[in-house]
N, C-alpha and C positions, 0 to 999 in steps of 0.2 A: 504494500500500500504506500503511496505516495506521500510524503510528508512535507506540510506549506511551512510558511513561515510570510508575516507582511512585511513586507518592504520600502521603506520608502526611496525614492529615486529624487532628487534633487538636481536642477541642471540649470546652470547659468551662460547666457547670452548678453542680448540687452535688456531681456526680462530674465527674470525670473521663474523656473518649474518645478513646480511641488509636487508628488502626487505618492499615496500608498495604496501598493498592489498587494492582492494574495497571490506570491509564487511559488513555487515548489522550491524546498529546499536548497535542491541538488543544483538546481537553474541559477538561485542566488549566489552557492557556493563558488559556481564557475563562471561568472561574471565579474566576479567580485577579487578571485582571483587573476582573471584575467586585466580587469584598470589596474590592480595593482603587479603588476607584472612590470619588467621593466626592459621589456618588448613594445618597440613601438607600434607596433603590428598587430598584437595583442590587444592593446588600448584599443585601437582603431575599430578590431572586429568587435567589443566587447561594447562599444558608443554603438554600432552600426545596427549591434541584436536589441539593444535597450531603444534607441531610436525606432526598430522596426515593431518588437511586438509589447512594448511597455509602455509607448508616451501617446496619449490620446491628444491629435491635435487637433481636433478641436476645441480643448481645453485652452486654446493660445490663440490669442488674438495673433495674427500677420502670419499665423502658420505657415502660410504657401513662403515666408521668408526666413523661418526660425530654423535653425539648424544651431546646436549646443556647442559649445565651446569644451567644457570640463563635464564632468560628471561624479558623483556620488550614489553610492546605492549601499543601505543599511540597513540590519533588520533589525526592525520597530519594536521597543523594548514592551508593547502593550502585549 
């Protein structure tokens, strides 16, 4: 059986993105390992998966322009 954990994901541009997900554990283990990796490459695909199945943009005004800068993803102490 699969086990979650929520997430929240943080991401700064020229706004601001908050948001907490319920991911599976295993997902957050290896994303989380991968920004912190010190693989450039790494980083890149691990912005590229959190950008594709994690950030609802419609949650962001100028979406069609927002692309993150940095990233954070931590599970939510609740």
């Amino acid at each position: 059986m699969t086990e979650y954990v929520n997430v929240t994901i943080v991401g700064m541009e020229r706004v601001r993105y908050r948001q907490t997900w319920r991911m599976p554990k295993d997902e957050f283990e290896r994303l989380n390992a991968l920004l912190g990796s010190d693989k450039r490459g790494d980083k890149r695909k691990a912005a590229q998966v959190i950008c594709d199945m994690w950030i609802d943009p419609s949650d962001i005004a100028g979406s069609g322009r927002f692309q993150l800068q940095d990233f954070l993803v931590a599970e939510d102490g609740a």
